[in-house]
C-alpha positions as CSV (number, residue, x, y, z in Angstrom):
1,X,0.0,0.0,0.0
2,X,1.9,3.1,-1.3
3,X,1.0,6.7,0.7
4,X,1.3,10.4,-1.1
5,X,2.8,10.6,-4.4
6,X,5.2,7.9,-4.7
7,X,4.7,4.9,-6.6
8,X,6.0,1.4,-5.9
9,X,8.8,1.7,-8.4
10,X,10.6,5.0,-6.7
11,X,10.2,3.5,-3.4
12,X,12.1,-0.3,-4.9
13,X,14.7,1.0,-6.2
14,X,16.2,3.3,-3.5
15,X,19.4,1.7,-2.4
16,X,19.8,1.7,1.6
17,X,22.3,4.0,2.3
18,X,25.7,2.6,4.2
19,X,26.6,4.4,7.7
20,X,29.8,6.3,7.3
21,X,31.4,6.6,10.3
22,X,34.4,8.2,11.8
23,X,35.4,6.7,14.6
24,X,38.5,4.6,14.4
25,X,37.9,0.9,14.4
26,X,39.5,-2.4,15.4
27,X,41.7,-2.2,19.0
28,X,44.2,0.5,20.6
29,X,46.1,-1.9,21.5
30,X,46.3,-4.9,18.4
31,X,46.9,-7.8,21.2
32,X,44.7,-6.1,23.8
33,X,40.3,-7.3,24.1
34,X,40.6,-3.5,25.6
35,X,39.8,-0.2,24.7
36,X,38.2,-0.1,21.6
37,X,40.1,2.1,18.9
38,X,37.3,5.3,20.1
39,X,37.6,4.6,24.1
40,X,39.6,8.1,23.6
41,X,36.9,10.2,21.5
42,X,33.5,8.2,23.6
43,X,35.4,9.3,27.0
44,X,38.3,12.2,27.0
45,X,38.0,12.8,31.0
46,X,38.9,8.8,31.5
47,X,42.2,9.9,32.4
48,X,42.3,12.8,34.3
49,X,39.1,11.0,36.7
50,X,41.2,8.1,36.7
51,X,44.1,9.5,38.2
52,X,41.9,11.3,40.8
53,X,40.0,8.0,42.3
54,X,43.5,6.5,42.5
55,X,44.9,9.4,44.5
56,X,41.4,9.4,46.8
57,X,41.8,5.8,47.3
58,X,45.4,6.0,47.9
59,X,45.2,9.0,50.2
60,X,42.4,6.6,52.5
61,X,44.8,3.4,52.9
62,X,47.6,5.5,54.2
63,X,45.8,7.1,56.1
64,X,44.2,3.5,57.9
65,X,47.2,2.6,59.9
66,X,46.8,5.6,62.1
């Protein structure tokens, strides 16, 4: 059942279109299951918030033998 103008010929041959994309594929690391190639692009602050929970946690286990 065909709606407005378009006839069952227009809408059979349109090709589906192929999503283009970006982002790096394949690994960071070739050996590694982990990252992906876009860990870096999906999550920039991984670093930086990284660095901070292992200061917080390191800060807390010296700080138990008192």
């Amino acid at each position: 059942m065909s709606k407005g103008f378009a006839s069952d010929n227009l809408i059979s041959k349109k090709l589906p279109k192929k999503m283009i994309s970006n982002e790096p594929q394949g690994r960071l690391i070739s050996w590694s299951p982990w990252p992906p190639a876009n860990f870096q692009t999906r999550y920039p602050a991984f670093p930086f918030v990284l660095t901070i929970l292992i200061i917080v946690i390191g800060q807390w286990y010296l700080s138990l033998p008192r």
